[in-house]
C-alpha positions as CSV (number, residue, x, y, z in Angstrom):
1,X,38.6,-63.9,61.9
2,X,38.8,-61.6,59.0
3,X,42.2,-60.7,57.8
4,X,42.2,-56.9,58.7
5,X,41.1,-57.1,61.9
6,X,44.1,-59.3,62.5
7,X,46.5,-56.4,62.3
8,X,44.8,-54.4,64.8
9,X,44.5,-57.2,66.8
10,X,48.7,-57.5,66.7
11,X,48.9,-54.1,67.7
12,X,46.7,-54.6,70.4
13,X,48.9,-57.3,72.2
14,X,51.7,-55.4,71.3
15,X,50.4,-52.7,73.4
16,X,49.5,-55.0,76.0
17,X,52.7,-56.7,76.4
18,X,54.8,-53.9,76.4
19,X,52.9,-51.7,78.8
20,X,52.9,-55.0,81.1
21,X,56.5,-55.2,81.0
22,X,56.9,-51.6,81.7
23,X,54.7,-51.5,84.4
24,X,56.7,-54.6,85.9
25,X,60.3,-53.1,85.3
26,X,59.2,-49.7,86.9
27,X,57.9,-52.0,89.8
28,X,60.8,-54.1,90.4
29,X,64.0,-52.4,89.2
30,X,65.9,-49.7,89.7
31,X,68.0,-49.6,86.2
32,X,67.2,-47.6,83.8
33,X,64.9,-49.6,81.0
34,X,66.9,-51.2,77.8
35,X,64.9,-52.1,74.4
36,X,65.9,-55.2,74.4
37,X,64.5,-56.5,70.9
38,X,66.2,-53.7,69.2
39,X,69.4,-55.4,70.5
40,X,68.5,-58.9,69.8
41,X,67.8,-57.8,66.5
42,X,71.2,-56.1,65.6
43,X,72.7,-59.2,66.9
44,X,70.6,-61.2,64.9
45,X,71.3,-59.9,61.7
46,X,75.2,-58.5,62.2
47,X,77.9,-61.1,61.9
48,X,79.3,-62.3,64.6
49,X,83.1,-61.5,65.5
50,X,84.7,-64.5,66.5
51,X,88.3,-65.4,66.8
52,X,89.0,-67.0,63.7
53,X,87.0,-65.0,61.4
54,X,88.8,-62.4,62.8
55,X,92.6,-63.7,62.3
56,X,91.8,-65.3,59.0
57,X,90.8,-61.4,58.2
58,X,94.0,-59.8,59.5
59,X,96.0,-62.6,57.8
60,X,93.6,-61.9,54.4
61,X,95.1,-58.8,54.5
62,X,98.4,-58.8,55.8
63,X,100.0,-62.5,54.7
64,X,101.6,-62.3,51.5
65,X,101.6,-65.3,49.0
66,X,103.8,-68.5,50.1
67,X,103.9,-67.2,53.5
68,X,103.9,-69.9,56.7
69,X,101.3,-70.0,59.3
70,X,101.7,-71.8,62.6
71,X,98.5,-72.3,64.9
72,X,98.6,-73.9,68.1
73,X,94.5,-75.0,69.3
């Protein structure tokens, strides 16, 4: 296949697959409709707040030098 039909070609299933899945979540649900790729991808690419990156923060910017930690698991 030549190499610019292949772009068209993407947008074509792109199309497709979308409209499908429209179609189906107009058919079958009665919640409003949520981009959900747009979400994946912010989650993707946006660090993840977990508890210890987020202590180790506070305590980067609140323990002074010498200080003493105590953690319990």
């Amino acid at each position: 296949m030549e190499n610019r039909l292949l772009p068209l070609l993407a947008i074509l299933l792109l199309s497709n697959a979308l409209g499908y899945s429209l179609i189906l979540h107009s058919i079958f649900t009665d919640k409003a409709l949520k981009w959900t790729l747009p979400s994946l991808v912010k989650e993707v690419h946006r660090p993840y707040p977990t508890a210890v990156k987020e202590v180790s923060s506070y305590l980067r910017h609140h323990a002074k030098q010498n200080d003493t930690i105590y953690a319990y698991p």
